[in-house]
N, C-alpha and C positions, 0 to 999 in steps of 0.2 A: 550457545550465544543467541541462536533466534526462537528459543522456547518458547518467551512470553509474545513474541509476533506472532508465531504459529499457534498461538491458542484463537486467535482471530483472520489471521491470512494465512494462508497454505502458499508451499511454490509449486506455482502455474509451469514452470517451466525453468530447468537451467543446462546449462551447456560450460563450457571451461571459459567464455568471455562474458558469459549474460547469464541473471539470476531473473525472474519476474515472481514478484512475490503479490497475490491477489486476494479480497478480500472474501471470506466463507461465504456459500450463496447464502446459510441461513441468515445471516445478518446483512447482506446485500436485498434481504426481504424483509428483516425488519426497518432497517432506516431510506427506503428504494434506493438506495446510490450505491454504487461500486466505485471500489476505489484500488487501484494498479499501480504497482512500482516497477523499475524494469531500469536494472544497472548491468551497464554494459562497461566492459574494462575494455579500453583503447591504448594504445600505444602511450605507457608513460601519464594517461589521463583514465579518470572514472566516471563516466557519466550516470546521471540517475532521470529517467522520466516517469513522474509522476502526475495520475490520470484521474479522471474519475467523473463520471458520470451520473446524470439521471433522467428517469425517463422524459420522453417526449422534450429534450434537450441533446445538443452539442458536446462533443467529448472537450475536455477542457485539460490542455499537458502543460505543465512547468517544467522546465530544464534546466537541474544545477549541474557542475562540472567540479570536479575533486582531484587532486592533488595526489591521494591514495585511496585505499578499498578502507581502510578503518574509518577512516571518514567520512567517506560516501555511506557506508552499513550505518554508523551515527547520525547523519541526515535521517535516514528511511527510518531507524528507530524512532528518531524524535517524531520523527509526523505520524507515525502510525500509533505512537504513543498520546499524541493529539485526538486525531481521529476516534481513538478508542474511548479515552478522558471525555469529545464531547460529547459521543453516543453512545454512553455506556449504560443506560436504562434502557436504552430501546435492544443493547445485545441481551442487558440480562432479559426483560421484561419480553421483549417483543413492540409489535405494534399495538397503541394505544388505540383502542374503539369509542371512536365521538361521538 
């Protein structure tokens, strides 16, 4: 189910309530930004915070809340499926030299 995330994020970390799924360094060097999901299951609720960063800047989190975990996984697909769509020269390519 997360083959095509894991072709650009790895999971950073999961346990039986929390998944964080993070973006590969090599492309966290080509585009300078990181970018982190991290869904945690709550009682009866799914939470997802999603982060991301870049340098010599502030961490920046959005927090949605879900109903269930197919939904919450459908969130983080669609943004990392964003994500991917608008950097996707810079993963194949790399960084551009001006």
């Amino acid at each position: 189910m997360w083959k095509d995330v894991l072709e650009y994020f790895y999971l950073e970390q999961e346990t039986e309530n929390m998944s964080c799924f993070r973006l590969k360094d090599r492309y966290v060097d080509a585009i300078n930004r990181n970018f982190r999901f991290l869904l945690i299951s709550q009682t009866e609720q799914y939470v997802v915070y999603y982060s991301y960063s870049q340098q010599n800047s502030s961490l920046v989190v959005n927090k949605r809340e879900f109903g269930d975990r197919e939904e919450a996984e459908l969130y983080i697909r669609s943004e990392i499926n964003e994500i991917i769509r608008k950097n996707l020269i810079y993963f194949v390519f790399g960084k551009f030299v001006k």
